[in-house]
C-alpha positions in Angstrom: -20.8 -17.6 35.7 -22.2 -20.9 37.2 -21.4 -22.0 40.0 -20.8 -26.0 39.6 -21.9 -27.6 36.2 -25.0 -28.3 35.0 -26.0 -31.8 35.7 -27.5 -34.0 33.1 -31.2 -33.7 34.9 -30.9 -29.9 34.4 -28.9 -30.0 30.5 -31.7 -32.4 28.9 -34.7 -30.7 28.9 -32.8 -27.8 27.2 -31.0 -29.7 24.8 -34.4 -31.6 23.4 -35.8 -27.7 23.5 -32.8 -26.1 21.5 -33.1 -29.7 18.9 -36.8 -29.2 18.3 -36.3 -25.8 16.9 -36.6 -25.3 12.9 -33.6 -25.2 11.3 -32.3 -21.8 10.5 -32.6 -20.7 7.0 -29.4 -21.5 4.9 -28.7 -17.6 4.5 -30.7 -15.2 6.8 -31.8 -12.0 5.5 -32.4 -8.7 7.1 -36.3 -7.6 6.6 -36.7 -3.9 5.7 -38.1 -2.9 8.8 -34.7 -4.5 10.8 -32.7 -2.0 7.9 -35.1 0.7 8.7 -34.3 0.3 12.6 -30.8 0.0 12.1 -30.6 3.5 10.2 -33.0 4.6 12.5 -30.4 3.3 15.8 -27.0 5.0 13.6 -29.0 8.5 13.4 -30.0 8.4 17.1 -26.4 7.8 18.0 -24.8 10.6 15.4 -27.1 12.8 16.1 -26.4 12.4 20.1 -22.9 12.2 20.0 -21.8 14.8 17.3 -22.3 18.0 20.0 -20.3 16.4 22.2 -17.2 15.6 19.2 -18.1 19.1 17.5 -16.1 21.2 19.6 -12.6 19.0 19.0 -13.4 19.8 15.4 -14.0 23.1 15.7 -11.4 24.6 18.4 -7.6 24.1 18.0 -6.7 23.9 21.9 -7.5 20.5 23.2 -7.9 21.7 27.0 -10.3 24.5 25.8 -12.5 22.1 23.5 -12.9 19.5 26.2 -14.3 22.0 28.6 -16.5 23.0 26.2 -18.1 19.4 25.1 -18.0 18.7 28.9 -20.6 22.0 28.9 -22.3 20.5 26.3 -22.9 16.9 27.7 -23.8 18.2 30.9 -26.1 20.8 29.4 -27.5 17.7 27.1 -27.7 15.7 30.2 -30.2 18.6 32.2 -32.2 19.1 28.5 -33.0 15.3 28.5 -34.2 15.5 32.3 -36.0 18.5 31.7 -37.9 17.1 29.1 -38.6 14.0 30.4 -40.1 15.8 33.6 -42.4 17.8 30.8 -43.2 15.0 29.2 -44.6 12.7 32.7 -45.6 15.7 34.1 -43.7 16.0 37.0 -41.5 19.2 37.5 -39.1 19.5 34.9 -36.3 21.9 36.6 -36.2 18.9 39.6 -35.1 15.7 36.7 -32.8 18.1 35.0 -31.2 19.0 38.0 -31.4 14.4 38.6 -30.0 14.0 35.5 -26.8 16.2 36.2 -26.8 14.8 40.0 -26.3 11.6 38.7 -23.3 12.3 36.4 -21.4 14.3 38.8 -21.8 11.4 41.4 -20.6 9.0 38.7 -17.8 11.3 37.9 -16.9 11.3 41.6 -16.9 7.7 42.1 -14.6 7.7 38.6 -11.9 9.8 40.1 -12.2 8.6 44.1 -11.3 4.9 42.3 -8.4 6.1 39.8 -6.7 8.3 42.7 -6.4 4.7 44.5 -5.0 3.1 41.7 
């Protein structure tokens, strides 16, 4: 958000900039590699969220099956630390144990602000 408005000395370089651009093309088209990546972008986020939604699928009580995909996030959460240590070479156990630091703190600071509210 600005602060005051832009002045004219400041809007008119950027308006001759945006006017000397080419006209866009009367109907723009997706190229196969954008398709590609946007299949490629839908199967990352399935693939990464459907543990986490399985067990409300799969178990009938609704306190049970949210404990359970909480144990799956958090054990998702350590697997993506721990690899990521493996894969830079530092120790792996240490950034899993990051990664599950950082959502409990988040989780904290989640409740601490709703129990104001």
């Amino acid at each position: 958000m600005c602060s005051k408005p832009a002045t004219p000395s400041i809007s008119a370089p950027i308006i001759r900039l945006l006017r000397e651009l080419p006209e866009p093309p009367p109907r723009p088209r997706l190229s196969s590699d954008e398709w590609r990546g946007a299949v490629d972008v839908f199967g990352l986020v399935f693939t990464s969220t459907l543990p986490v939604v399985l067990p409300f699928l799969l178990v009938s009580n609704i306190t049970l099956a949210l404990r359970i995909s909480n144990l799956v996030a958090v054990g998702l959460l350590f697997l993506t630390g721990y690899l990521f240590g493996l894969h830079t070479r530092h120790n792996p156990w240490r950034w899993g144990g990051h990664r599950i630091s950082g959502f409990l703190t988040n989780v904290k600071t989640h409740l601490e602000r709703h129990k104001k509210a």
